[in-house]
C-alpha positions in Angstrom: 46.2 -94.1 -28.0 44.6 -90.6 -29.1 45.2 -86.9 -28.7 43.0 -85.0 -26.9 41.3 -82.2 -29.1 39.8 -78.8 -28.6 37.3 -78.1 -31.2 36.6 -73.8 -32.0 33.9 -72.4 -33.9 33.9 -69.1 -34.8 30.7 -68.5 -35.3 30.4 -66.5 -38.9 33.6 -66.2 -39.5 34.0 -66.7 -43.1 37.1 -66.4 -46.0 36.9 -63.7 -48.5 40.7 -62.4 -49.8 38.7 -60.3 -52.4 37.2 -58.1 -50.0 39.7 -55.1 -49.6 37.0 -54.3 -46.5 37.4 -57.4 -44.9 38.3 -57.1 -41.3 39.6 -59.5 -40.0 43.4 -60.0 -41.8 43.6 -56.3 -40.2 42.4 -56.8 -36.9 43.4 -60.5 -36.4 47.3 -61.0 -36.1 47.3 -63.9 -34.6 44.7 -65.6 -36.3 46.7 -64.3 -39.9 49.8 -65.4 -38.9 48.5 -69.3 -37.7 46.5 -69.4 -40.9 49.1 -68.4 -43.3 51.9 -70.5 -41.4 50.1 -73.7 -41.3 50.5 -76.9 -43.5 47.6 -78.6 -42.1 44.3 -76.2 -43.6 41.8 -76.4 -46.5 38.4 -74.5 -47.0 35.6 -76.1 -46.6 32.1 -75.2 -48.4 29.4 -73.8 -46.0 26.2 -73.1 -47.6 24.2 -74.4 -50.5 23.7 -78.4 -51.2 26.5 -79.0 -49.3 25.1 -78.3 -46.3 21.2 -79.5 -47.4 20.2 -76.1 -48.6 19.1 -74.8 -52.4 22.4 -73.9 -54.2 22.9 -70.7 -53.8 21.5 -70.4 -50.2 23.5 -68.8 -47.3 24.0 -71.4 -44.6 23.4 -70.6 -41.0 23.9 -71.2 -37.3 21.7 -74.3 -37.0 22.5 -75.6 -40.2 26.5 -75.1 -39.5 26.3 -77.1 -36.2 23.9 -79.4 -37.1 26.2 -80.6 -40.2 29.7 -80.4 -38.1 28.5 -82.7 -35.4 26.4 -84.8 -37.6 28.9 -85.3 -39.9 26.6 -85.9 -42.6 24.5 -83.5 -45.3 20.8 -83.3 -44.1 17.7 -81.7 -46.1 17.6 -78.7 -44.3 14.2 -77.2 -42.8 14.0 -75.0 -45.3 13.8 -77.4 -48.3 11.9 -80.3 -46.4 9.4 -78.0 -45.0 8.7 -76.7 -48.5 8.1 -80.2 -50.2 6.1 -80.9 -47.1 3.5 -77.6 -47.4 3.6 -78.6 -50.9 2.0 -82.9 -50.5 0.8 -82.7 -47.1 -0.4 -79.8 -45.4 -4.0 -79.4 -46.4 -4.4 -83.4 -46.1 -2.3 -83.0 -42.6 -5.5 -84.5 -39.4 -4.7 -81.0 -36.9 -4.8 -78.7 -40.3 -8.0 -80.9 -41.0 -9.7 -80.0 -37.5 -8.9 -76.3 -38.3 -10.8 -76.5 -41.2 -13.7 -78.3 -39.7 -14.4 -76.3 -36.9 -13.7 -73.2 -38.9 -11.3 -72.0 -36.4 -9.7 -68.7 -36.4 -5.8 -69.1 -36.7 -3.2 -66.6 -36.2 -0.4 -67.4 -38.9 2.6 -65.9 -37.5 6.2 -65.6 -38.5 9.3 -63.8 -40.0 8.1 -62.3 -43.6 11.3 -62.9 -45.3 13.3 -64.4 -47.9 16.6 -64.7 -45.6 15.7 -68.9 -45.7 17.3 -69.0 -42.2 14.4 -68.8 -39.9 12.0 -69.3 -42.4 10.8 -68.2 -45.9 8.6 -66.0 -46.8 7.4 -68.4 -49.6 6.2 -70.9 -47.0 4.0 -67.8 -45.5 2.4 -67.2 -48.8 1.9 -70.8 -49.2 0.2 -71.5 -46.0 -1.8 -68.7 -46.3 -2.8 -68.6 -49.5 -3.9 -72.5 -48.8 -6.0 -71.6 -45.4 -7.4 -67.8 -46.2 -10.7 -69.2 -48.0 -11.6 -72.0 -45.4 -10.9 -70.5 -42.2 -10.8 -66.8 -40.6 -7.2 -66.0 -40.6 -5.2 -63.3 -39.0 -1.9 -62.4 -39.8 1.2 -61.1 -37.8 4.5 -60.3 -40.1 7.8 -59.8 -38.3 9.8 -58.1 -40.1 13.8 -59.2 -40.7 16.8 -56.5 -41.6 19.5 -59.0 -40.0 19.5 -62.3 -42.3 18.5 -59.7 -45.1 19.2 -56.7 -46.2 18.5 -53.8 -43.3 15.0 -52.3 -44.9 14.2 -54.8 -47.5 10.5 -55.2 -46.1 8.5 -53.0 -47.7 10.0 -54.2 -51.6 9.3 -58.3 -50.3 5.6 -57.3 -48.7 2.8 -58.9 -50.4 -0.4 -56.8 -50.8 -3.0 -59.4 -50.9 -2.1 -60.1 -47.4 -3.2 -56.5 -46.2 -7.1 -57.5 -45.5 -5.6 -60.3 -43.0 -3.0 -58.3 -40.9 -3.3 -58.3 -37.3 0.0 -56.7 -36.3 3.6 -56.0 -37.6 6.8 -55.8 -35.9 11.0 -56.0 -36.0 12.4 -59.8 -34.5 14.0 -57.8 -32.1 10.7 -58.0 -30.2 9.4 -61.4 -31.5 12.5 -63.4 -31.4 14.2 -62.8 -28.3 16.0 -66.0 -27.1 17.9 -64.7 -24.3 15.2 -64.0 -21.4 14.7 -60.5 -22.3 11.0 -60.8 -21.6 10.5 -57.1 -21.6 10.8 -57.5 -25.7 8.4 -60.6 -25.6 6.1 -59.2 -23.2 5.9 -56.4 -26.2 5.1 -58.7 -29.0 2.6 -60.6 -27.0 0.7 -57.2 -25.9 0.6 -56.5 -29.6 -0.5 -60.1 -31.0 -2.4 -61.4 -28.3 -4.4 -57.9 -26.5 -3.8 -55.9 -29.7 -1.8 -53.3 -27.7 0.4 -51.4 -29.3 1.1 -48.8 -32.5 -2.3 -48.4 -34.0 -1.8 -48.3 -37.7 -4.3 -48.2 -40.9 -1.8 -50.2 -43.6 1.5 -52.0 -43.5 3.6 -50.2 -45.8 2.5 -46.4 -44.3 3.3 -48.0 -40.5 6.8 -49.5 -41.6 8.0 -46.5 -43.6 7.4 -44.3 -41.1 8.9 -45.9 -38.6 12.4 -44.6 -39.4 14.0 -47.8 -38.3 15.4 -50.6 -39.8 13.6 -53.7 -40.2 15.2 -55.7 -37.2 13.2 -53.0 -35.1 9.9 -52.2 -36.3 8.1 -51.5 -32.9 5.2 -53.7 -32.8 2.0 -52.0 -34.4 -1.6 -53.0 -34.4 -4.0 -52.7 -37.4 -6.7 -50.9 -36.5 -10.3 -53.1 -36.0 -7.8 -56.1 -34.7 -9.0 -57.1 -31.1 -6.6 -59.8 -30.3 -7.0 -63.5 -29.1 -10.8 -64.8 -29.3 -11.4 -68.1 -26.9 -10.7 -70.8 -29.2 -8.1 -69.6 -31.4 -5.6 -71.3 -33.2 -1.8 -70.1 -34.2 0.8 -71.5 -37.0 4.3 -71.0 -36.6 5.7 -70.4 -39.7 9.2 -70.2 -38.3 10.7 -73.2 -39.2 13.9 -72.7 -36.9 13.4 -73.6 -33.1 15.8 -70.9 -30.9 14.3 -67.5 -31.4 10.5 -68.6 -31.4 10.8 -70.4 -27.8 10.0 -67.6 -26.0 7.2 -66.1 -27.7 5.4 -69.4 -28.1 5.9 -70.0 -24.1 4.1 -67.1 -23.6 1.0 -67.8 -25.8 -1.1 -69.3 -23.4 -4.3 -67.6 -24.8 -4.6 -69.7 -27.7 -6.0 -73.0 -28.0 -3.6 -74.9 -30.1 0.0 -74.2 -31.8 1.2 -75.4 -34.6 4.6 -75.2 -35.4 5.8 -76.5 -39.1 9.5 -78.2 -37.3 9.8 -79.8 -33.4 10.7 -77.5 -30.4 13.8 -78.7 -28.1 11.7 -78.1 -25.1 8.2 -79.2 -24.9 5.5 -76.2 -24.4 1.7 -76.8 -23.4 -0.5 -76.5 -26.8 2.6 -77.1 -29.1 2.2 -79.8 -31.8 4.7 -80.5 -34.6 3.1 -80.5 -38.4 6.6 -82.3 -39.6 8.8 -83.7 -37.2 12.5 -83.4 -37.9 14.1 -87.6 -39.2 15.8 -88.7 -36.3 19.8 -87.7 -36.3 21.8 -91.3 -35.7 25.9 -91.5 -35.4 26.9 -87.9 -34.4 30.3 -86.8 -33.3 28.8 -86.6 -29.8 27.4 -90.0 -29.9 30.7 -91.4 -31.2 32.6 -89.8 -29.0 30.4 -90.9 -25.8 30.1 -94.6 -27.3 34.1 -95.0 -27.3 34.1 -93.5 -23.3 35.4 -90.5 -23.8 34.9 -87.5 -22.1 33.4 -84.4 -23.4 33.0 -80.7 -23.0 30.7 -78.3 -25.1 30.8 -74.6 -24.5 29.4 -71.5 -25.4 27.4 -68.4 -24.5 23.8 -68.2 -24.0 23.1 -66.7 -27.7 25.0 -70.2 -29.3 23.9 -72.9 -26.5 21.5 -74.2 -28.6 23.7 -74.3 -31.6 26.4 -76.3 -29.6 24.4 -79.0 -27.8 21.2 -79.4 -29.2 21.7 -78.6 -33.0 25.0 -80.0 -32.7 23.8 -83.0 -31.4 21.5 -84.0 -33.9 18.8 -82.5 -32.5 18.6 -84.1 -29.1 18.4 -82.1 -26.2 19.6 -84.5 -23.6 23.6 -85.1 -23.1 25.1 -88.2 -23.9 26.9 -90.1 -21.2 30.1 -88.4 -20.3 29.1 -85.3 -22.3 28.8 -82.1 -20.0 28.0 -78.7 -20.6 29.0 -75.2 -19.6 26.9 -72.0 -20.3 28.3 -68.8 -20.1 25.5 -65.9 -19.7 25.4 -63.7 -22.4 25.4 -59.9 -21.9 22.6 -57.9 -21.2 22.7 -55.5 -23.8 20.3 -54.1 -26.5 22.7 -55.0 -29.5 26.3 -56.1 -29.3 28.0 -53.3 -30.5 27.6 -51.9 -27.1 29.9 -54.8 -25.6 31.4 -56.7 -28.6 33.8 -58.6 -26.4 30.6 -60.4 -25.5 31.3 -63.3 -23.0 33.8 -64.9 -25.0 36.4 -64.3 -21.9 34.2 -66.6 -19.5 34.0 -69.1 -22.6 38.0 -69.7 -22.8 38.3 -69.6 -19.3 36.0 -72.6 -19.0 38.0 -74.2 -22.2 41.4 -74.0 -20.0 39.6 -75.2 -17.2 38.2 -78.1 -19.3 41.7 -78.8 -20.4 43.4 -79.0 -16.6 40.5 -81.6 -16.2 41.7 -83.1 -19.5 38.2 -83.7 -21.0 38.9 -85.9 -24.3 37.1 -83.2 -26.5 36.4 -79.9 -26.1 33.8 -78.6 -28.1 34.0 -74.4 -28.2 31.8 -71.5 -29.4 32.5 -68.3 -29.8 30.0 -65.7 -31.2 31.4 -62.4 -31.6 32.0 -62.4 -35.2 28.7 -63.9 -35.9 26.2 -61.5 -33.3 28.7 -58.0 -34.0 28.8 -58.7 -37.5 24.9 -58.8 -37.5 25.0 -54.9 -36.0 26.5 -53.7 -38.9 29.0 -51.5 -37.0 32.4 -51.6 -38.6 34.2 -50.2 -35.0 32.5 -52.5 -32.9 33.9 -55.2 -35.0 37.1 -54.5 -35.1 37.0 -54.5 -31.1 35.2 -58.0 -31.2 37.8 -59.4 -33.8 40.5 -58.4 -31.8 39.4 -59.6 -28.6 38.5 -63.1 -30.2 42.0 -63.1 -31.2 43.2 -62.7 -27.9 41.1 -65.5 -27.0 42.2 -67.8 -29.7 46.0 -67.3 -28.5 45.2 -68.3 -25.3 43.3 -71.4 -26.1 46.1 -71.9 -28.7 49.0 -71.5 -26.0 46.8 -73.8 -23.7 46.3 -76.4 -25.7 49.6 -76.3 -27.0 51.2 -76.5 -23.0 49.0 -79.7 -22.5 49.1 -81.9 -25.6 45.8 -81.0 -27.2 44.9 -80.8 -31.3 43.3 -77.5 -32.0 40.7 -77.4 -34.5 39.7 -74.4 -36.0 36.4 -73.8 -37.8 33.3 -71.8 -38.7 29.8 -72.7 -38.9 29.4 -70.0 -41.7 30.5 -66.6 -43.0 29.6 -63.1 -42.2 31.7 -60.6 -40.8 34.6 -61.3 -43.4 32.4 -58.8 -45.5 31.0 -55.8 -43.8 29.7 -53.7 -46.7 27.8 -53.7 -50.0 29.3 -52.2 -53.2 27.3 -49.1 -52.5 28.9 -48.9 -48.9 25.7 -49.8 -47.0 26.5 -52.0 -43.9 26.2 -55.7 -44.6 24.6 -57.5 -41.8 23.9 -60.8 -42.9 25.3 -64.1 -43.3 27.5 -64.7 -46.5 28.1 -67.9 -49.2 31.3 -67.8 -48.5 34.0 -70.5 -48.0 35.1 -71.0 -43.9 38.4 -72.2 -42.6 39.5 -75.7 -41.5 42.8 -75.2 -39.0 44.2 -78.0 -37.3 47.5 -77.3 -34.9 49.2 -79.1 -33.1 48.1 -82.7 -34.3 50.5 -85.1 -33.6 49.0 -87.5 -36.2 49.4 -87.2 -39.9 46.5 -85.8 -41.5 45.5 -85.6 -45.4 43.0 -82.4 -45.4 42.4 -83.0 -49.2 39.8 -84.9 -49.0 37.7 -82.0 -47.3 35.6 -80.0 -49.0 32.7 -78.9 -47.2 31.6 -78.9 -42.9 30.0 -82.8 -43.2 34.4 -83.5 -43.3 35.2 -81.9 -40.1 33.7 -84.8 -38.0 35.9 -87.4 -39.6 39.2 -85.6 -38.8 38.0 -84.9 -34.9 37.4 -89.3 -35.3 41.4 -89.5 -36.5 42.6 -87.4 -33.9 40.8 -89.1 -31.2 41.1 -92.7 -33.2 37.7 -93.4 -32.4 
């Protein structure tokens, strides 16, 4: 016999009792009391080699999800991408044509050292391999959410000023939530050359009196967009937020992305496909016929099927999936409650159908923290806590374990020493919560997210 188990990520929601600033022991009763009260919790180490990454690398959505359901630690993008520019990009067959047929090629991606959509390293790489043996044209987007907020114009690198095309925030060229207004932006700026004209990088950004995240999108003067024939790289290593932009790119000739898409666009061809993701929770959980549930909002679908899946975009047997829309807001400060309501309504109604697992997602710590506004963050911890008593209370009514987790940290520290809001993701430890078990468990043993799949096994005696 097994327990059935509900499974909750909070999505950046980290452990920091050294932060007198931190949030969320204020705003969180519920979650504070459960945490302090319970026998059956350890930390568990999120970021770093534990989770594939260099050692002192923050860890990340994908990453997170990737590692819980996998149950195993996987070179992340960031590192295998890197050893792969280094030994095989110039000798790569497509990088080979490029250079052949002296194509022009439009390197574009997020110039930043954040390591969680991509590196600004592997930019410099790439182009500093390709600008002497084809015509290249540039287009930075610019971070201020995985980094500090105007961190830009210190991280820039002046030798790539002759080669910029355009230059603009993520907001615009990372959408991935069908705001197509944004997209249709960035495209306008890197495909027509419409938009801001501007004579340097540095002048444009600093006098844009906006943070990073927002640069609007800004065209070098002389750039005429897309020529018949031309080629892009994606530098962006991470799949979700380049999607959309690359859907819409239908001007160029091929695209080159340096990691596999989970959807398949015309032109698109992978430099260095992801190794294939074998014996994940999911899979277990499908191959022992149970029944499964994975939910979440539209800004963390990805992260709860396809990331935490392996990588494979298609449901196992038994495995279905619920997708609550996300809100239609500029940032999430304007409605931090977000959609997690809709998300634990589908959980209970997952538990009346008495799905075997339920696998949960809730963003608000996670997409608020991002904003850097303290008050909206308080409102989104407290709502989640509302949440997580009634999924608690639920679970608790119909005989189901309760896991609770985090894929990473962020909004358990909101400022810098200087008092500057703190928008990225942290190295923090995240917690490992499980109520409700009805089976003895030894916690330990667990030390970092690769763990958490071996205690869901237990509770389901898979």
């Amino acid at each position: 016999m097994h327990q059935k188990v509900a499974l909750c990520i909070l999505d950046g929601f980290g452990i920091d009792d050294r932060d007198p600033l931190n949030p969320i022991p204020k705003y969180m009763p519920f979650w504070t009391e459960i945490w302090e009260k319970s026998k059956t919790k350890t930390t568990l180490s999120a970021s770093g080699k534990s989770v594939g990454l260099p050692e002192v690398q923050m860890g990340n959505s994908e990453v997170g999800h990737l590692t819980i359901g996998s149950g195993q630690i996987i070179e992340q993008d960031l590192v295998r991408i890197g050893h792969a520019l280094d030994n095989h990009f110039l000798t790569h067959p497509l990088i080979q044509q490029l250079i052949q047929k002296r194509k022009r090629t439009h390197l574009i991606g997020l110039f930043s050292d954040g390591g969680v959509h991509s590196h600004k390293d592997h930019y410099m790489k790439i182009f500093r391999m390709l600008k002497n043996v084809v015509p290249l044209a540039c287009h930075l987007i610019t971070d201020g959410r995985d980094t500090k907020p105007t961190i830009f114009t210190k991280q820039y690198e002046v030798e790539l000023e002759p080669y910029v095309a355009t230059v603009m925030g993520r907001y615009y060229a990372m959408d991935r939530d069908k705001r197509w207004d944004r997209t249709q932006k960035a495209i306008d700026a890197i495909v027509h050359a419409i938009g801001y004209p501007f004579k340097d990088v540095l002048s444009y950004v600093k006098h844009q009196h906006n943070t990073d995240e927002f640069i609007e999108p800004g065209v070098k003067e002389g750039y005429q967009g897309f020529e018949p024939g031309d080629a892009v790289i994606m530098v962006n290593f991470r799949a979700d937020r380049i999607i959309q932009l690359l859907s819409c790119l239908k001007d160029a000739s091929i695209i080159l992305t340096l990691s596999e898409l989970p959807v398949k666009i015309p032109l698109v061809h992978t430099l260095f496909p992801k190794p294939n993701v074998t014996n994940t929770l999911s899979e277990s959980i499908s191959k022992a016929h149970l029944t499964q549930l994975h939910i979440a909002e539209t800004e963390k679908y990805a992260h709860i099927t396809y990331f935490f899946n392996g990588g494979q975009e298609e449901p196992w047997p038994l495995e279905d999936r619920i997708v609550i829309p996300s809100a239609k807001v500029t940032m999430y400060d304007k409605a931090p409650e977000m959609s997690a309501a809709g998300i634990t309504d589908a959980a209970l109604k997952g538990i009346d159908k008495h799905y075997d697992a339920i696998i949960i997602n809730y963003a608000n710590a996670d997409m608020v923290g991002h904003t850097g506004n303290y008050d909206a963050v308080t409102k989104a911890l407290a709502f989640l806590d509302q949440q997580l008593n009634q999924l608690y209370r639920a679970c608790l009514a119909s005989n189901y374990a309760l896991v609770i987790t985090s894929d990473h940290g962020n909004v358990e520290n909101m400022f810098y020493p200087d008092m500057t809001p703190y928008t990225s993701h942290t190295t923090n430890p995240v917690p490992f919560l499980v109520l409700n078990n009805h089976i003895p468990l030894d916690l330990s043993h667990c030390t970092q997210l690769s763990d958490i799949s071996k205690i869901i096994k237990n509770i389901l005696n898979i």
